[in-house]
C-alpha positions as CSV (number, residue, x, y, z in Angstrom):
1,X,79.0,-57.1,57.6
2,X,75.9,-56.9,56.0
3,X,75.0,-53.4,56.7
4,X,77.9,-52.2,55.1
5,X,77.5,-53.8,51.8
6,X,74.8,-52.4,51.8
7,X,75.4,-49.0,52.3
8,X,78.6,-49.5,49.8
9,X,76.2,-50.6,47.1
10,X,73.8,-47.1,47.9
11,X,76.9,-44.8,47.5
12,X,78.1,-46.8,44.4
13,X,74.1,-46.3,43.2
14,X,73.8,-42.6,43.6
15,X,77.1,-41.6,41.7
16,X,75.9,-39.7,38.1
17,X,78.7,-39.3,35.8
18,X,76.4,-36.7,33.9
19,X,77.7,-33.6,34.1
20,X,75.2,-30.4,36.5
21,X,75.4,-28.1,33.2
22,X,76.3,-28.5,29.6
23,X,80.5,-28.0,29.1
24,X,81.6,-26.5,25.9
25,X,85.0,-26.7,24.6
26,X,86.1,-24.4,21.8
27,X,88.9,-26.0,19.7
28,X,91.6,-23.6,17.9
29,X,90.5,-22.1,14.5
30,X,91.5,-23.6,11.3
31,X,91.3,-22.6,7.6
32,X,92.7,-19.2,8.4
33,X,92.8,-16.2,5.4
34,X,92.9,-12.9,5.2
35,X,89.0,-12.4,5.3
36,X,87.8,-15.8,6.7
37,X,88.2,-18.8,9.2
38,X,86.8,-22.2,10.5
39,X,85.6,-22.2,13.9
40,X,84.9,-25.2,15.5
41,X,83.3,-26.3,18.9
42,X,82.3,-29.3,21.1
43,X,79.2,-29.9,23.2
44,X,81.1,-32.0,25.7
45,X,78.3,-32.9,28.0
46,X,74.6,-31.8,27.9
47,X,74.1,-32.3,31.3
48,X,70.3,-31.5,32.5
49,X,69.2,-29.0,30.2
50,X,67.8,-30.6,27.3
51,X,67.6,-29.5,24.8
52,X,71.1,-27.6,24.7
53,X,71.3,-24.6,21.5
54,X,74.7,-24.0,20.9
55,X,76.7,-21.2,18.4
56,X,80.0,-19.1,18.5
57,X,80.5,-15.9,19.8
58,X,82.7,-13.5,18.0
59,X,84.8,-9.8,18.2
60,X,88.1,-8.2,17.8
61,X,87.3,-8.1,21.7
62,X,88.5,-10.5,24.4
63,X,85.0,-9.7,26.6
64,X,82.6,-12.1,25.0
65,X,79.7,-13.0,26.2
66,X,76.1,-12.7,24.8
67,X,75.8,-9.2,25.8
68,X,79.1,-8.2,24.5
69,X,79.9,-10.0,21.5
70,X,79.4,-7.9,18.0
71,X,79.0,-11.5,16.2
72,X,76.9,-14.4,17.3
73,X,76.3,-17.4,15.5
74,X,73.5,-20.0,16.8
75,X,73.2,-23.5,15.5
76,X,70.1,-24.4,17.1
77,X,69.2,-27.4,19.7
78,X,70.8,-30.7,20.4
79,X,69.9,-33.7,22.7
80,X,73.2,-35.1,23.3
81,X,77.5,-34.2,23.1
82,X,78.3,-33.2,19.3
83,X,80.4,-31.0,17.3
84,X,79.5,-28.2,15.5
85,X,81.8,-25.8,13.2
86,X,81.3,-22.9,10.6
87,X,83.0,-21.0,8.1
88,X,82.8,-17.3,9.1
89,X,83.8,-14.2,6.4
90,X,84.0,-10.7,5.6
91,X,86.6,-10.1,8.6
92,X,89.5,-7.8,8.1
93,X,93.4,-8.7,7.1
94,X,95.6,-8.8,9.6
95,X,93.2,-8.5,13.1
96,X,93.1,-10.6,15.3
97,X,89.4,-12.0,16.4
98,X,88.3,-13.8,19.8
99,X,85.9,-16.6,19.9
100,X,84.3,-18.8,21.9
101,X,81.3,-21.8,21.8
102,X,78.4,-21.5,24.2
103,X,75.6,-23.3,25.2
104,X,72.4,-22.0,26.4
105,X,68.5,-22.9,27.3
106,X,65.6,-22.8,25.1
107,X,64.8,-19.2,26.2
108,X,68.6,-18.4,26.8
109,X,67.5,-17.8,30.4
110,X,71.1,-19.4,31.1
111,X,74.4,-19.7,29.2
112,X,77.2,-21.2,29.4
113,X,80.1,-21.2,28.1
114,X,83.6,-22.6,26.2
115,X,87.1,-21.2,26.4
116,X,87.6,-18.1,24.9
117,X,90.6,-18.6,21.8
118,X,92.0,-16.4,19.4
119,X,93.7,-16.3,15.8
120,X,94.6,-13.4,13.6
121,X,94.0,-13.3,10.0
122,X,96.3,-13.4,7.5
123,X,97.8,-9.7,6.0
């Protein structure tokens, strides 16, 4: 009997709810004109890397990644979950853009990414 509350209380010990890489979510745009939007995204969950720098990605494109993307914005570095949003302009009436949130390592040796979403300007 003994052993085994024991060996309960070192699998109940070892569980980590944090996360083994930072999770992004990318939340739908809002504020939508003809020339300009309001993205917005959500650091979720830093997991190990610390800091996290996080930005948007941005094309008329659906393939977006860092090496891909014609428009990248990056906020900088964060500790722990927050959200982070920005006003983007000069796009064209009537297109529709792709977008996603990311998160990446000081040296952007790895990045990770949100869901990619769309929206399409107003004519």
């Amino acid at each position: 009997m003994r052993i085994r509350v024991v060996l309960l209380f070192l699998l109940v010990a070892c569980q980590s709810n944090e996360a083994d890489r930072p999770e992004l979510l990318t939340r739908n745009a809002q504020i939508i004109g003809a020339t300009s939007a309001l993205l917005e995204g959500e650091l979720t969950e830093a997991g190990p890397v610390r800091p996290v720098t996080v930005g948007f990605l941005w094309d008329t494109n659906q393939d977006l990644n860092m090496g891909t993307a014609a428009n990248r914005y990056i906020f900088g570095n964060t500790d722990a979950p927050r959200v982070f949003s920005i006003q983007i302009d000069n796009l064209s009436p009537a297109t529709t853009y792709y977008y996603r949130s990311f998160g990446a390592t000081g040296n952007f040796s790895q990045v990770y990414y949100g869901q990619v979403v769309s929206f399409t300007t107003l004519p």
